[in-house]
N, C-alpha and C positions, 0 to 999 in steps of 0.2 A: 084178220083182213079188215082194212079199214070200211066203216057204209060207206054207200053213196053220198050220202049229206057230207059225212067228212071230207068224202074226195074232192065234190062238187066248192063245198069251203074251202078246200088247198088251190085248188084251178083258180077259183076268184080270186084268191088274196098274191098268186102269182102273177093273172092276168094285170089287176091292178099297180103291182110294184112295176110290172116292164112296161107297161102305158106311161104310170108317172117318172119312169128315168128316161125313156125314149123322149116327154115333153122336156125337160128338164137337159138333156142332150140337145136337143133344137134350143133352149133359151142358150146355151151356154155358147153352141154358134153359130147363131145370132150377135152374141156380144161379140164374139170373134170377128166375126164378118163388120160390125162396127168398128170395132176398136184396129183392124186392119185398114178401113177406108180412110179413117180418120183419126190416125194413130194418136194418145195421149200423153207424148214426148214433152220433155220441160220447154224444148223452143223446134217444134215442130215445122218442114216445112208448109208453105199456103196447101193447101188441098183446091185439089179442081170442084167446080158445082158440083156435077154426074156425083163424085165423090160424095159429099156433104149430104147429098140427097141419098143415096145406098146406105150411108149412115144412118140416118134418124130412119130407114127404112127400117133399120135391120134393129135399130134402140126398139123401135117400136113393138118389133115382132119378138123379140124377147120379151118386152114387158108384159104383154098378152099371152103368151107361154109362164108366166112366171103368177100374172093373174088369176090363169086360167085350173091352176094349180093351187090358189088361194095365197100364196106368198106377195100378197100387196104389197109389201115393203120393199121388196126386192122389181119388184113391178114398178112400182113410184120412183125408187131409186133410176130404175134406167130410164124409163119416162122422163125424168127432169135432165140425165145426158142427152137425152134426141134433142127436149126444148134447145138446152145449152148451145146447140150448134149453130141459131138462127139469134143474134142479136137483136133487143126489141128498138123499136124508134122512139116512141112516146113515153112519157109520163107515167100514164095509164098505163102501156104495156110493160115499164119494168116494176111496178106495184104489183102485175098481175104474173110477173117473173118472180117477184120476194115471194109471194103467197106461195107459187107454184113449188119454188124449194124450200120454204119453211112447213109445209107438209108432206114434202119427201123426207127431212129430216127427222116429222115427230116420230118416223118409224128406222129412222137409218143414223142417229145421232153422232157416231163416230164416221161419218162420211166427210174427212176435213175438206176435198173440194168444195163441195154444197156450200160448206159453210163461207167458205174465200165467196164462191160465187152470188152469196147472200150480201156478203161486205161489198160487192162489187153494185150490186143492185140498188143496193143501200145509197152507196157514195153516189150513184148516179142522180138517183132521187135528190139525192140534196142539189147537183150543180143545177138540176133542170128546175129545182123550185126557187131558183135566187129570179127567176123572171116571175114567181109567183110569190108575192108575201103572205099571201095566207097557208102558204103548203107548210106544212112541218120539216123541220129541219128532223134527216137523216143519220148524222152522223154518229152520237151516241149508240144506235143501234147499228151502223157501222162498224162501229169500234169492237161490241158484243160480239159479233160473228164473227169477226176475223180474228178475236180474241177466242173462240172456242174453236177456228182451223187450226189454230195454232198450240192447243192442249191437246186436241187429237191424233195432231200429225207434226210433233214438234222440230224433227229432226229429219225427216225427208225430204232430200235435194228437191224434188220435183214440187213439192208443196213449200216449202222456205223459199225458192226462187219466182216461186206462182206470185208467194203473197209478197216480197219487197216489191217486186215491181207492177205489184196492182195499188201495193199502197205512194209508190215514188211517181205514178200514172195520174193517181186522185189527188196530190198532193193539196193544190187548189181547194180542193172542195173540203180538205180538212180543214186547212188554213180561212176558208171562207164561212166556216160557220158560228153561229152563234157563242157555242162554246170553243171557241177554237184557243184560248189559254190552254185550256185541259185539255181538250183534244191532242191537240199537237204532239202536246208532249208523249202522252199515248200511244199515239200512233210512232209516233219513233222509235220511243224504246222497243213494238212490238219487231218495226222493220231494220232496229239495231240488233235483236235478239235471231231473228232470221237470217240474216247477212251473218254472223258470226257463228251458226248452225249449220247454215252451207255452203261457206266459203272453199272448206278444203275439198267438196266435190263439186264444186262448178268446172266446167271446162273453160278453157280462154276465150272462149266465144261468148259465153254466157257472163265471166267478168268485165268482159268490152260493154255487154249492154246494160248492163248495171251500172259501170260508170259512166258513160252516153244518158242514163237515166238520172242519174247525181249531178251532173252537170246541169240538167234543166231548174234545179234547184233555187231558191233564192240565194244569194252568198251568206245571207247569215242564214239561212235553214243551214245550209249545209257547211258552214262552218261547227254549228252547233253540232252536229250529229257526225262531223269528220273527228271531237276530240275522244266522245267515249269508243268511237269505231279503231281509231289509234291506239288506243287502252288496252280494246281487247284483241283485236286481231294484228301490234302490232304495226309500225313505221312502214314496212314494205310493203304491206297487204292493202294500210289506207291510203299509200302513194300510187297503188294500181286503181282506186278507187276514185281520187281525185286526181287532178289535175296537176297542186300545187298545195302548200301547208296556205290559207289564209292569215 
């Protein structure tokens, strides 16, 4: 028959697993309850406030369930989705957005949103420092992060779709930077390589707004980048794409 001590050790090390799956049960939903307010669909539609607001509620309260368990990462991780919901206004607050997920990532590196949403940070940084000369131009660091969404999550419609049209969104602020030779081309091939990864599972609605997005193009950006799109995906696929051949 087993002592006391032994039993008293089997109780504890019980008690302890059903504590931490019961937390771990609440973080999970939590996320539920998030990701139901403010579902994370490729073209999702608007969400009401009330909504926006139960979401970072609920990011929140995962994180702290996730914390509270010691799994930081996983805690940072949802942490920087609650930030995600509330767009910053200044300068200041999207430097204080990069920082925010370039430390969710030193623990979550294959998180390829984060990393889009770093690219996004980034490109902002640079249009809002063209009223500032002494601010550091952005975009090389830009280019990094949306170049590591794109090794982590190569091929899935909802990330390949995220990032053309974040990169066809910033187009500007590629084309307006210092290195914008290099850049450019960069950033093309990344949003050529994207476009040709999720072409066959875009639905027609998602190809409408992509080419609604190619059109705001300059005519030669987007002559340039209609003949290797022709290449690969194809006469009919870059005529749903454009307009017209140039």
């Amino acid at each position: 028959m087993p002592s006391l001590a032994w039993r008293v050790l089997t109780l504890g090390v019980a008690a302890a697993g059903i504590y931490c799956g019961a937390v771990a049960l609440y973080a999970f939903g939590m996320e539920g309850v998030a990701q139901s307010a403010v579902p994370p669909g490729r073209m999702r539609a608007p969400a009401t406030e009330p909504a926006f607001a139960a979401a970072e509620a609920a990011w929140g309260a995962a994180a702290a369930g996730w914390r509270h368990m010691g799994l930081t990462g996983r805690a940072e991780l949802d942490t920087a989705r609650g930030a995600l919901l509330h767009p910053p206004q200044t300068s200041a607050q999207w430097a204080d957005r990069a920082a925010q997920i370039s430390a969710a990532l030193a623990s979550n590196p294959t998180a390829a949103f984060l990393w889009a949403e770093l690219a996004r940070a980034e490109l902002v940084q640079t249009d809002l420092a063209r009223a500032d000369p002494g601010a550091a131009d952005r975009g090389a660091a830009a280019f990094a992060a949306l170049r590591m969404a794109q090794v982590t999550a190569p091929r899935e419609p909802v990330h390949t779709l995220a990032r053309a049209l974040l990169v066809l969104r910033h187009w500007p602020q590629v084309t307006a930077s210092p290195e914008a030779g290099t850049l450019k081309g960069a950033f093309g091939d990344l949003l050529i390589q994207d476009v040709v990864n999720g072409w066959a599972y875009y639905t027609p609605f998602e190809r409408q707004v992509l080419r609604a997005s190619f059109e705001l193009l300059p005519p030669t950006d987007a002559a340039a980048l209609r003949v290797p799109l022709a290449a690969r995906l194809g006469p009919i696929a870059a005529g749903q794409l454009f307009p017209a051949a140039p």
